[in-house]
N, C-alpha and C positions, 0 to 999 in steps of 0.2 A: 027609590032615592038614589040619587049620584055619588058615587065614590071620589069624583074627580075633587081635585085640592083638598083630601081628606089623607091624614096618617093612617100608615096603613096600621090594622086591630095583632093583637100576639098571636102567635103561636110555634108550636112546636111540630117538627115532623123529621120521619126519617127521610134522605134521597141514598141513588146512586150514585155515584161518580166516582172512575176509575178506577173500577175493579174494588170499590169496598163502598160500603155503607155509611153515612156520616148523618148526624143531626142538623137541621137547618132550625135557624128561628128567624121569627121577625128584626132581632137587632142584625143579623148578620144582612138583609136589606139595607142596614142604614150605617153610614159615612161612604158611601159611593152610589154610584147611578145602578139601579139594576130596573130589569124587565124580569117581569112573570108573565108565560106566557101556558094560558091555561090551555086544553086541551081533552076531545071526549074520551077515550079509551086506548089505552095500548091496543098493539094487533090489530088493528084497524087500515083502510084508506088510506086519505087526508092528511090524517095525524102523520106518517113518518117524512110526506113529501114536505110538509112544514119544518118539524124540528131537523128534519137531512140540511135543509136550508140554512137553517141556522146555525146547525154542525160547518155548516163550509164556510159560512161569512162568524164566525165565533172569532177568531182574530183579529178582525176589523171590531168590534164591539169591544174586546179586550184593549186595541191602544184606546178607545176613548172611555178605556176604566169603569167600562160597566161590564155587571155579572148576569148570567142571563140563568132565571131558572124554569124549568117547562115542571108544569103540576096537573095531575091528572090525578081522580078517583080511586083511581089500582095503584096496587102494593108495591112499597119499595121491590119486593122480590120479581114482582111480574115485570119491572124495568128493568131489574138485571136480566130476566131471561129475555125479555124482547133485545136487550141491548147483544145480548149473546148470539142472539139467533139472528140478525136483521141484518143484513149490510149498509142501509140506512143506516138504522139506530146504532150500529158499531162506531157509526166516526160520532158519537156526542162526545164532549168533554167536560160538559156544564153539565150540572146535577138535576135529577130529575128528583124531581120530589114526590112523594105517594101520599096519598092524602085521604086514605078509605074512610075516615070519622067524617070527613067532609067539611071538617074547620077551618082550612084554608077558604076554599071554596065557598061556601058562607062568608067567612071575611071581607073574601070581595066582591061577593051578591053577584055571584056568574053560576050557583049551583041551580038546576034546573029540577021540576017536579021528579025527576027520573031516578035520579041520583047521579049524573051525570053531569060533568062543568061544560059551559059552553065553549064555544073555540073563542077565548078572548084574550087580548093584549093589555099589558101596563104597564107605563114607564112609571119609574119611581124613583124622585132626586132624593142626595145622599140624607134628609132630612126624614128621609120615608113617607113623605108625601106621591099621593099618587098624582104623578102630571098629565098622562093622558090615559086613555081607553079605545082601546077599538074590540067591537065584538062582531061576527060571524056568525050566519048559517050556518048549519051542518055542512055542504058541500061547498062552502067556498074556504080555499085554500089563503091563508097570509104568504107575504113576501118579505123576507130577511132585509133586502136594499132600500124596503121602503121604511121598513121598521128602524134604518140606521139612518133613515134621513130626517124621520122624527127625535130620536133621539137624540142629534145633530142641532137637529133647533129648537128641543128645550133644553141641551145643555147653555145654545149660545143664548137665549133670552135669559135664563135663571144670571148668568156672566153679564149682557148689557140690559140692565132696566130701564124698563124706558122705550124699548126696541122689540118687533116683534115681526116673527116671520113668515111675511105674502103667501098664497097659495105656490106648490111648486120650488117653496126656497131651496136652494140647496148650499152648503156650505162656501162661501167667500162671496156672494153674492148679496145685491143689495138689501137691507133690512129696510122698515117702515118705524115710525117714531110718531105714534098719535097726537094727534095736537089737531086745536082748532082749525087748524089752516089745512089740513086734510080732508074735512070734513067735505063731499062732495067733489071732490077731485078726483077722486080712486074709480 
């Protein structure tokens, strides 16, 4: 079953971020845009060339007031030491969250037979609806520019209803407005 245009389910969990430990829950998802961006294991591959990405484009995602949080299987403790040890993982500044009960991951139907989350993306508007999904193989890596040019245009369609954006959109660029007269045109 689809998660997509579904609130996201409760929970609670510990992350890291910035040198201390903090609680996250499902409300603090919701009155702003945020991305969860699951992930299969610390110490790994993959995993740090993705979240390093994000650590560097994390500014650009903050002016358009969304939080970004990366969630994986292992323990809050195992992200502080990967974050301590990593030079990647040193430049995060968004919270990772640890999730070893696997209730997140169940929430968002990304947990795998293994016990393992798959490498999967979610925007989620300030109402904690989930607006998109993207999920990954094992070996393929996400891109932070593409991830903000989605989040780009579902901020600007959730702003113009009505309007919806072409393969390719990129911000200031022309939008589409369905209607009958489209129909066959495209």
């Amino acid at each position: 079953m689809s998660v997509i245009n579904t609130e996201i389910k409760p929970f609670r969990a510990t992350a890291y971020q910035n040198g201390e430990f903090i609680e996250v829950t499902d409300a603090d998802l919701k009155g702003k845009w945020s991305v969860v961006v699951f992930y299969p294991a610390d110490f790994t591959f993959v995993c740090p060339t993705e979240l390093e990405d994000l650590a560097v484009n994390y500014d650009e995602f903050q002016k358009l007031g969304v939080e970004i949080y990366s969630v994986s299987t292992d323990t809050h403790f195992s992200h502080k030491a990967w974050h301590d040890t990593s030079d990647a993982i040193g430049k995060i500044k968004y919270p990772m969250i640890g999730d070893p009960t696997h209730e997140i991951s169940n929430n968002f139907e990304i947990l795998r037979p293994a016990g393992l989350a798959d490498r999967g993306t979610f925007i989620i508007d300030p109402q904690g609806v989930i607006q998109a999904i993207e999920i990954t193989a094992e070996g393929i890596g996400r891109d932070a520019l593409e991830l903000l040019r989605k989040v780009k245009a579902a901020q600007y369609v959730a702003a113009h209803p009505g309007e919806v954006c072409p393969a390719k959109w990129k911000e200031g660029e022309k939008t589409l407005k369905p209607s009958l007269d489209l129909v066959g045109k495209i």
